[in-house]
C-alpha positions in Angstrom: -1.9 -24.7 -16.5 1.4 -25.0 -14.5 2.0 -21.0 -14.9 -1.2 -20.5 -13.4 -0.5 -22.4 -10.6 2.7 -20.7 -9.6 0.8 -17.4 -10.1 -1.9 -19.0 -7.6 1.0 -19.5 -5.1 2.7 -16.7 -5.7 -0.3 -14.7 -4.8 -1.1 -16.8 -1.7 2.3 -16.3 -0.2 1.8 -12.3 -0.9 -1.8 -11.8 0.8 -0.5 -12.7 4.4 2.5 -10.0 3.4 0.1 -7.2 2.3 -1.9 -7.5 6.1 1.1 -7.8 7.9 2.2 -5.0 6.2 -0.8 -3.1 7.7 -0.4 -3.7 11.1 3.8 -3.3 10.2 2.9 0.8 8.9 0.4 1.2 11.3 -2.1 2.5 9.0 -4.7 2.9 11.4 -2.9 4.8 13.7 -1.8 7.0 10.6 -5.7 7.6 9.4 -6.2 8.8 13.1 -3.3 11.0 13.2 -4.2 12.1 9.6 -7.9 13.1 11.0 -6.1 15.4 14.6 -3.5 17.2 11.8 -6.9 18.0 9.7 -8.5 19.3 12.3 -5.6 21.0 14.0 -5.1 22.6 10.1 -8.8 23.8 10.5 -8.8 25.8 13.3 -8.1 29.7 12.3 -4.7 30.6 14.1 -3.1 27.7 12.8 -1.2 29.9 10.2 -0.2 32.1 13.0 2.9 30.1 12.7 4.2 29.9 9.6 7.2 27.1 10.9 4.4 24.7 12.7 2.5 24.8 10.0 4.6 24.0 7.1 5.6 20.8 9.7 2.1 20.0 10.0 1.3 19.9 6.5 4.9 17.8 5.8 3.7 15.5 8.3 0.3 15.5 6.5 1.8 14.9 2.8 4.2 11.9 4.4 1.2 10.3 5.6 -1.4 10.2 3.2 1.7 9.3 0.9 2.1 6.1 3.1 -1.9 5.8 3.3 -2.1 5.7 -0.8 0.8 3.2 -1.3 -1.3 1.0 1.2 -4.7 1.6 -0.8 -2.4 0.7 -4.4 -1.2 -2.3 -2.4 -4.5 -3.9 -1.6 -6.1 -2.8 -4.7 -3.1 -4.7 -6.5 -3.7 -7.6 -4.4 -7.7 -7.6 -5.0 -7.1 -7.3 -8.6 -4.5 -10.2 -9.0 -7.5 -12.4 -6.9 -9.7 -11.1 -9.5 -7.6 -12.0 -12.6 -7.3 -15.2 -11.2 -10.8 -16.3 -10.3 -11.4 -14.7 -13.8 -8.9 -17.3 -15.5 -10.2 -20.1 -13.4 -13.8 -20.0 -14.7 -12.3 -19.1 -18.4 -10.2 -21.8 -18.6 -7.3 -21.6 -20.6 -7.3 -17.5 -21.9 -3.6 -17.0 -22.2 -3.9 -13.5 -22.0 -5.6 -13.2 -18.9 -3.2 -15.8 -16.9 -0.3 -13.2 -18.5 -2.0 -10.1 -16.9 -2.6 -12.3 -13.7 1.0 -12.9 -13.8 1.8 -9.3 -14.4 0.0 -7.8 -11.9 1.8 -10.4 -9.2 4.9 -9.3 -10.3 3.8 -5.9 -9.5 2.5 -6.4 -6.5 6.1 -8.7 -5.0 7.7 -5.4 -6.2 5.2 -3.2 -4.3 5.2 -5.4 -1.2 9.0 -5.4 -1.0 9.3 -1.2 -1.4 6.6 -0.9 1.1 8.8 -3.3 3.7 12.1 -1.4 2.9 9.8 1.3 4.3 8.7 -0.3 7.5 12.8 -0.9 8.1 13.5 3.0 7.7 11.0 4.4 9.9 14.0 5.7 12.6 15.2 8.9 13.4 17.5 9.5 10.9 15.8 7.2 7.9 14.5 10.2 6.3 17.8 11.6 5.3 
């Protein structure tokens, strides 16, 4: 099935993108500095400051934000794989291939917001 096939493709040029993409947000980094702004949150005279703190949780919100379009990203990506290994051993299911196709298209979409995001990551890219 030539769709298929340039779903198969599709996908296998998008993989690469979605770990690149990891090391590209840093999401490691992000799940460490996510765990020191938890624990600096915990400590009782963390609301002392009213200022610090709203920053702290901002800086919080902006990166499990970033850490959840990274989960929806692989979970795309795992679910296209899944679709497709799915149509493989079904054959021909026309439905299934669409969904496949579907959920590529999603994820080329997703992949490209989530590099726009990796290019505005200065100073001044939050305005």
């Amino acid at each position: 099935m030539v769709i298929l096939d340039e779903v198969k493709r599709r996908l296998s040029e998008l993989a690469p993108e979605v770990t690149d993409l990891h090391d590209a947000l840093a999401i490691e980094r992000s799940r460490v500095r996510l765990e020191e702004l938890e624990q600096k949150s915990a400590s009782p005279e963390f609301y002392d400051d009213a200022a610090a703190s709203g920053a702290v949780f901002a800086e919080m919100g902006e990166i499990k934000e970033k850490l959840e379009s990274y989960r929806q990203l692989q979970e795309l990506c795992s679910d296209a794989e899944t679709l497709l290994e799915m149509c493989a051993e079904d054959g021909t299911d026309e439905s299934m291939a669409e969904e496949a196709q579907q959920t590529v298209d999603t994820l080329a979409e997703k992949v490209e917001e989530m590099r726009l995001v990796t290019l505005l990551t200065g100073e001044y890219d939050a305005n």
